[in-house]
C-alpha positions as CSV (number, residue, x, y, z in Angstrom):
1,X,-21.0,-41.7,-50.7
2,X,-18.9,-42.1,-47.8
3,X,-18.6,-40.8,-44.2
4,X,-14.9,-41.0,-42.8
5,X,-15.1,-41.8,-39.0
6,X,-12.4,-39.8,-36.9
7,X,-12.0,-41.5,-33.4
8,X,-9.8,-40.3,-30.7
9,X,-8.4,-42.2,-28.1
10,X,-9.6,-41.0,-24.4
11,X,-6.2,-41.6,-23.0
12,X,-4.2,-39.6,-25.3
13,X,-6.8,-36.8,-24.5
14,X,-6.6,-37.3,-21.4
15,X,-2.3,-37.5,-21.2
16,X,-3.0,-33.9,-23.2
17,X,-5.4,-32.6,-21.0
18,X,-3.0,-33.5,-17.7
19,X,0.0,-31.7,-19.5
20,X,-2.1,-28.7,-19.9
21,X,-1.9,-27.8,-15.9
22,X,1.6,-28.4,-15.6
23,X,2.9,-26.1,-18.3
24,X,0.9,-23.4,-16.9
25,X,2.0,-23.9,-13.5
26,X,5.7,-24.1,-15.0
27,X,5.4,-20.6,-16.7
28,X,4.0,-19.4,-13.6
29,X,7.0,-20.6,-11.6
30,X,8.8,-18.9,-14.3
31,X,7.3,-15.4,-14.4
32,X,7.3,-15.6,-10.1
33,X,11.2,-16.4,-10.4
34,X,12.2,-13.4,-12.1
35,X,9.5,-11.2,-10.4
36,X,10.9,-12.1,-7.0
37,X,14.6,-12.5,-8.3
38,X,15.3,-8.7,-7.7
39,X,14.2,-9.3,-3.7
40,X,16.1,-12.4,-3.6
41,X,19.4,-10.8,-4.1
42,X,18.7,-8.0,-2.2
43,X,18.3,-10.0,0.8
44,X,21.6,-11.5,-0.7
45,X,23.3,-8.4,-1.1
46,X,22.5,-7.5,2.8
47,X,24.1,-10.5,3.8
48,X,27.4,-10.1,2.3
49,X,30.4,-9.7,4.6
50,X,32.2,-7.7,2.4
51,X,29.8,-5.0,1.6
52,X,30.2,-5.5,-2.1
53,X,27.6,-6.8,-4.4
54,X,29.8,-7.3,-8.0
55,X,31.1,-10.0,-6.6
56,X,28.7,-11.6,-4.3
57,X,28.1,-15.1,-4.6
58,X,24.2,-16.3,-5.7
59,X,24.3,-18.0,-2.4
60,X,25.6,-16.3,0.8
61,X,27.5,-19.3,2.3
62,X,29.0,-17.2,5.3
63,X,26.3,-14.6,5.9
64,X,27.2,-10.9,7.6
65,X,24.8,-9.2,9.9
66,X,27.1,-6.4,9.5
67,X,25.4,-4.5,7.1
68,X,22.1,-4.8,9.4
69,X,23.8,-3.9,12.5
70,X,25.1,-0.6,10.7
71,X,21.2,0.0,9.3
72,X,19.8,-0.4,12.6
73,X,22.0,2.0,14.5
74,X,21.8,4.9,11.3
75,X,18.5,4.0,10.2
76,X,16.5,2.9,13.3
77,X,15.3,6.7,13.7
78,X,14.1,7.3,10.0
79,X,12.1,4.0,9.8
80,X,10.3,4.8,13.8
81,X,9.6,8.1,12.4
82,X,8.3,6.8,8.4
83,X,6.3,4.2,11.3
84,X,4.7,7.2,12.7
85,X,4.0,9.2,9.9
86,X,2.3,6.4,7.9
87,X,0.6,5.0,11.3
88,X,-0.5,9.0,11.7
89,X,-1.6,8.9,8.0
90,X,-3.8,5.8,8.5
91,X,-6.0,7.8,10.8
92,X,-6.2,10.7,9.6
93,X,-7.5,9.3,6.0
94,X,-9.9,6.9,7.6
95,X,-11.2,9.9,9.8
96,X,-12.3,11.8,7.0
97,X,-12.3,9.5,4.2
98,X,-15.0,6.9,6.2
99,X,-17.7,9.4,7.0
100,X,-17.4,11.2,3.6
101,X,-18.1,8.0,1.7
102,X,-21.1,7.3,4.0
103,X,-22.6,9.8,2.7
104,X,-21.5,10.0,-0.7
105,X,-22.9,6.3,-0.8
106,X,-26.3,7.1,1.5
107,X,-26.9,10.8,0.7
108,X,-29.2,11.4,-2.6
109,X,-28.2,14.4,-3.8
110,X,-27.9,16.2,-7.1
111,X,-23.7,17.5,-6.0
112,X,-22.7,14.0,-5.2
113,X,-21.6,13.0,-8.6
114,X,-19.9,16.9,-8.8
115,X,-18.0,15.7,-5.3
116,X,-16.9,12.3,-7.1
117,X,-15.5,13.9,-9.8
118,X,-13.9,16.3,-7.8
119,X,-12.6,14.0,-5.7
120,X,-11.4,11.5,-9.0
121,X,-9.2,14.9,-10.6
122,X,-7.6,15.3,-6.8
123,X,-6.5,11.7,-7.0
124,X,-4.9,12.4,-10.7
125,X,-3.2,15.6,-9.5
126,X,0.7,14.8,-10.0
127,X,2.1,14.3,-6.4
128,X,5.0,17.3,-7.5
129,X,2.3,20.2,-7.9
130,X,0.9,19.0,-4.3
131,X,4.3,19.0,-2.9
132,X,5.1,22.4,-4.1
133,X,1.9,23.9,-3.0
134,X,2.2,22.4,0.6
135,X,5.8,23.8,0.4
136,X,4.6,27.1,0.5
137,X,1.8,26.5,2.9
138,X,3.7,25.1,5.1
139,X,6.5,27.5,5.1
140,X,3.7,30.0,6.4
141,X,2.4,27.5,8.9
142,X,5.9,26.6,10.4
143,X,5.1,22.6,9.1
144,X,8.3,22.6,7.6
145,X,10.5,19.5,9.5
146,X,7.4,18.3,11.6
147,X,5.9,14.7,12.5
148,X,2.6,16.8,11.5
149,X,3.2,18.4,8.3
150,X,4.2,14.9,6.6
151,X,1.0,13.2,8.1
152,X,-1.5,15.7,6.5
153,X,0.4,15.7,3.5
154,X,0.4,12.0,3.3
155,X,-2.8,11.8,4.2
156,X,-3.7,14.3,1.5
157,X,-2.7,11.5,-1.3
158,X,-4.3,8.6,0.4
159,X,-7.7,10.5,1.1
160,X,-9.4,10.5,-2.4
161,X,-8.2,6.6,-3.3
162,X,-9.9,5.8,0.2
163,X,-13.2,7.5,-0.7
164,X,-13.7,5.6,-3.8
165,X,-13.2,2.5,-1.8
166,X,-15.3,2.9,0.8
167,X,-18.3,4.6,-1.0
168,X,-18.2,1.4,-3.2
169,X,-18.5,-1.0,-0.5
170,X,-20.6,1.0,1.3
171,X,-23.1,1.2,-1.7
172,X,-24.1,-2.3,-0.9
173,X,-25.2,-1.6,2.4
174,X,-29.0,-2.4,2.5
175,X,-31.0,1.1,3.1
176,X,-33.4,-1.2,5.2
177,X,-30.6,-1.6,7.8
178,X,-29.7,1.8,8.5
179,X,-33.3,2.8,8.6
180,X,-34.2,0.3,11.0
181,X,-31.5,1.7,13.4
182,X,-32.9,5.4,13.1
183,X,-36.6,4.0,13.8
184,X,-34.9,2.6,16.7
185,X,-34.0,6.3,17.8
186,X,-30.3,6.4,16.4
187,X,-29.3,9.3,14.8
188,X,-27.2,9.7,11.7
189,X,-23.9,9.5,13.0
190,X,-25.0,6.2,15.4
191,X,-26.1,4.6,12.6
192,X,-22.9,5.0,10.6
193,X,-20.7,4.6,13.9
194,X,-22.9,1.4,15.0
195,X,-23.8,-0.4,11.9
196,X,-22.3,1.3,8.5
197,X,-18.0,0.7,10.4
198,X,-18.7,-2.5,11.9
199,X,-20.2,-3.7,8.5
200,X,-17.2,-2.2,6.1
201,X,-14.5,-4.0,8.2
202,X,-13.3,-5.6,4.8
203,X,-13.3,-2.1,3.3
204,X,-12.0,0.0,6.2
205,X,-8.7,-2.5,6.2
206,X,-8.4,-2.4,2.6
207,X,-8.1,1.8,2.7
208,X,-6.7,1.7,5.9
209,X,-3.9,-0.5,4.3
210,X,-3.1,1.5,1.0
211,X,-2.9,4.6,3.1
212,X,-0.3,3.0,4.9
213,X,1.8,1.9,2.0
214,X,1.4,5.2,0.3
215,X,2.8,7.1,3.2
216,X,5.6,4.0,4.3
217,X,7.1,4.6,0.4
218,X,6.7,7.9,-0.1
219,X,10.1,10.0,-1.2
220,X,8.1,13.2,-2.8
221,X,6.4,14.5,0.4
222,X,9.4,13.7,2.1
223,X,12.6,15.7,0.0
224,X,9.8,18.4,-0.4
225,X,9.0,18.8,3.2
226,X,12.1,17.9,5.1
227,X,15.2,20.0,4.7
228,X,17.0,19.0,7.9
229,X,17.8,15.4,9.8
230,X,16.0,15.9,12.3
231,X,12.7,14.5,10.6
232,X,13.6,12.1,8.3
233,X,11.8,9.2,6.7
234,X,13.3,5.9,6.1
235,X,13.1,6.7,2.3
236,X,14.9,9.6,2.2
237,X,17.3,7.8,4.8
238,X,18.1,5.5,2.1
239,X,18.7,8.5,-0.6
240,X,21.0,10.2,1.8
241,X,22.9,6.9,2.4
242,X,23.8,6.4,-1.1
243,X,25.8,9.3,-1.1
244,X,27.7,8.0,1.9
245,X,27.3,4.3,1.8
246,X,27.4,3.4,-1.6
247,X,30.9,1.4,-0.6
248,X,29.6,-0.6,1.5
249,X,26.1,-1.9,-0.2
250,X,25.5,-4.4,2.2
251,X,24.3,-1.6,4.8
252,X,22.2,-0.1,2.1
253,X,20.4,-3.5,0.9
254,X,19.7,-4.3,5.0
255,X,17.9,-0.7,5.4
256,X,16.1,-1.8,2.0
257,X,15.3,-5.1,3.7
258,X,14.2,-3.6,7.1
259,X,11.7,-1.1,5.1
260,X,10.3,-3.5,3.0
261,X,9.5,-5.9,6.3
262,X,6.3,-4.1,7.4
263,X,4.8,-3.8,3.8
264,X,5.2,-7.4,3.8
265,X,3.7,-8.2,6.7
266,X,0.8,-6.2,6.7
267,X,-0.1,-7.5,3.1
268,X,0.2,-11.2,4.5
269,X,-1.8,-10.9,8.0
270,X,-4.5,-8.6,5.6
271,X,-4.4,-10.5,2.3
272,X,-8.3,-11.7,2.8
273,X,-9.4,-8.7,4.1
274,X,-8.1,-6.6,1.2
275,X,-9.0,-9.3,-1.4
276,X,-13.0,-9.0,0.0
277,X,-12.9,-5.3,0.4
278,X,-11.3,-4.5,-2.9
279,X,-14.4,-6.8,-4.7
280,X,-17.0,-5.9,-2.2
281,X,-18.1,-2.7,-4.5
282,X,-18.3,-5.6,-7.2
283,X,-21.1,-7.1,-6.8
284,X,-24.4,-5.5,-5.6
């Protein structure tokens, strides 16, 4: 009886193995091109001196600042007032969504896990049924058209995704440590202001962060809860310029390029904060 003897040669697995790597980072290149293709030409479509995109070359070879010299001067006061609202937003979630985590987190109670479902069914509430109900509420509170009346109701949609975030990074803060800072005489709200904030940095960004994009691209709050110019975000800017604009698509894409600028750069300065506070409720 015989044994056949299969050998392989190490540099043909080895020329395999290599090829392996570069296919990957090929389809990757691939999947990133067409992702980002959309962006691309709408930074190409604001640059056009013409205004008009169906025949825009794939590269602008005489670039227009037209178009973002006409979005600046109509759009300047919807994207200072969407900076306000979402900056407003920001604070207000963290206000109450940071202390209301702490103790979800630190608090051993028997309603806790009532309040975190509560709070998961307020985060799956469609964003319309909100709308109308703050419609009506604010209609009687004289909100209507206010800086105010679109923070709160921002805030109201960012509030319950910040809670969950927090409460599971603060979950991993050691019991030991906050005890040690009440036998040192601080009292519950020290110890969360001194130790539990400083400590949930990561976390605090990350919230802090989504809140802001919610309330930067929201449209629903903001047809709801605006009927006249006088308050208007930059989203609703761009809804009303369509009707106007649509013509000249250069102006449009530059007010799409100037709104998407902050996003942008608050996801690149925050990029390592928000990857360590998204996985710090990961890993206990």
């Amino acid at each position: 009886m015989t044994t056949a003897l299969i050998t392989v040669d190490p540099r043909a697995a080895r020329r395999a193995g290599s090829r392996r790597p570069l296919i990957y980072t090929a389809l990757g290149l691939l999947f990133l091109g067409i992702m980002l293709f959309p962006v691309y030409w709408m930074v190409n479509a604001s640059l056009q001196p013409s205004g008009n995109t169906l025949n825009a070359a794939l590269i602008p070879l005489e670039p227009s600042f037209a178009g973002y010299e006409r979005a600046i001067s109509d759009q300047g006061r919807n994207l200072l007032t969407s900076l306000i609202v979402s900056v407003g937003a920001v604070v207000v979630s963290l206000g109450i969504a940071a202390p209301a985590a702490y103790a979800l987190a630190q608090f051993r109670y028997r309603w806790i896990n009532i309040a975190l479902l509560v709070i998961l069914i307020a985060q799956m509430i469609p964003g319309i049924v909100i709308a109308n109900a703050l419609y009506a509420a604010y209609n009687d509170l004289g909100l209507l058209n206010t800086v105010a009346g679109l923070i709160l109701a921002d805030a109201s949609h960012a509030i319950p995704f910040a809670i969950l975030v927090l409460r599971a990074f603060m979950m991993n803060v050691h019991p030991s440590i906050i005890e040690a800072a009440r036998v040192d005489g601080a009292g519950q709200f020290r110890a969360f202001w001194s130790i539990v904030l400083p400590v949930s940095k990561n976390a605090l960004i990350t919230a802090g962060l989504f809140a802001f994009l919610f309330a930067w691209s929201d449209f629903l709050f903001a047809l709801t809860l605006t009927t006249t110019p006088d308050i208007r975000p930059v989203t609703l800017g761009i809804y009303q310029y369509l009707g106007t604009q649509v013509s000249n698509w250069s102006a449009v894409m530059a007010t799409a390029v100037l709104s998407s600028l902050p996003a942008i750069l608050l996801l690149l300065l925050a990029q390592r904060y928000i990857a360590a506070g998204a996985m710090g409720g990961a890993v206990k």
